[in-house]
C-alpha positions in Angstrom: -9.0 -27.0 -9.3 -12.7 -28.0 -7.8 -14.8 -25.3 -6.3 -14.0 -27.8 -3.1 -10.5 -27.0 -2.8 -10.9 -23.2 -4.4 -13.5 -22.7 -1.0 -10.8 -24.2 1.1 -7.7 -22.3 -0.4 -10.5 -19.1 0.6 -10.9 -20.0 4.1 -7.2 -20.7 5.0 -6.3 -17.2 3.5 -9.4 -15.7 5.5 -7.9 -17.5 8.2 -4.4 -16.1 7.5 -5.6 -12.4 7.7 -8.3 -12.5 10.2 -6.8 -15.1 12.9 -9.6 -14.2 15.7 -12.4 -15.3 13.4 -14.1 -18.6 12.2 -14.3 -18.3 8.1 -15.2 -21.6 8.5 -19.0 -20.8 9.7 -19.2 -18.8 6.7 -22.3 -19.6 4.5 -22.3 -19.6 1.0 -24.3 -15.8 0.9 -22.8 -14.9 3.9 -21.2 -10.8 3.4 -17.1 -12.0 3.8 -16.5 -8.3 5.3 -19.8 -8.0 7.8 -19.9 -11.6 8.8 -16.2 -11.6 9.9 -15.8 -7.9 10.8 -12.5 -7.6 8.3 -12.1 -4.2 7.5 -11.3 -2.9 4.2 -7.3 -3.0 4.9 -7.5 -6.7 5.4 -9.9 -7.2 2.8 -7.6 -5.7 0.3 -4.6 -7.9 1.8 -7.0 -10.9 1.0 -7.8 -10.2 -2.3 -3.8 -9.3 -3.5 -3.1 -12.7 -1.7 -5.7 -14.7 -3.2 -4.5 -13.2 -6.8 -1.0 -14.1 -5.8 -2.2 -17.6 -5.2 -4.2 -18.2 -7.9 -2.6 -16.5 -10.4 -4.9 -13.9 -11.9 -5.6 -10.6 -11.7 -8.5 -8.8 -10.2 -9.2 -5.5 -11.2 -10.0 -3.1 -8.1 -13.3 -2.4 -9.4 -14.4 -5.9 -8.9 -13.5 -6.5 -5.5 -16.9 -4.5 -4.3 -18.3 -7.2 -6.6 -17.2 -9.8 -5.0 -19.1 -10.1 -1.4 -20.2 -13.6 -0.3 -18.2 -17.2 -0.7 -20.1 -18.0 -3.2 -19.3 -14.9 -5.7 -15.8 -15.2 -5.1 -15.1 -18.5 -5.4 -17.4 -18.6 -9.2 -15.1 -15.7 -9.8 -11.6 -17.8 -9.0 -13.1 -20.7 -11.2 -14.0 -18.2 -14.1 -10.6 -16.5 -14.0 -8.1 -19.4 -13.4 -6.1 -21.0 -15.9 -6.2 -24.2 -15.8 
């Protein structure tokens, strides 16, 4: 899987959760939380899902770590099998 289609797999799920907002506009620094207003609930909905769809396991204390596009989508292609 290319980081394309790991950032896009991102954005659909961001879409999935936070409906009213554009993930799309999202810059590759950009805060995930601050720049779309999702609150922690949500964020912890995305995370399970994107584990569920990527097949790996994020440990709780990593998603803190895991801020901006960027982090998150080096941390899907570190962590999934390909």
């Amino acid at each position: 899987m290319t980081s394309e289609e790991i950032k896009q797999t991102l954005l659909q799920q961001l879409k999935g959760i936070a409906p009213d907002t554009e993930p799309e506009q999202l810059q590759p620094d950009d805060n995930i939380r601050q720049t779309l207003g999702i609150d922690s609930f949500d964020y912890l909905q995305f995370m399970v899902a994107l584990d569920e769809k990527f097949g790996i396991q994020t440990p709780e204390e990593d998603y803190g770590k895991i801020q901006t596009l960027r982090e998150l989508t080096e941390y899907i292609e570190a962590n999934v099998k390909n």
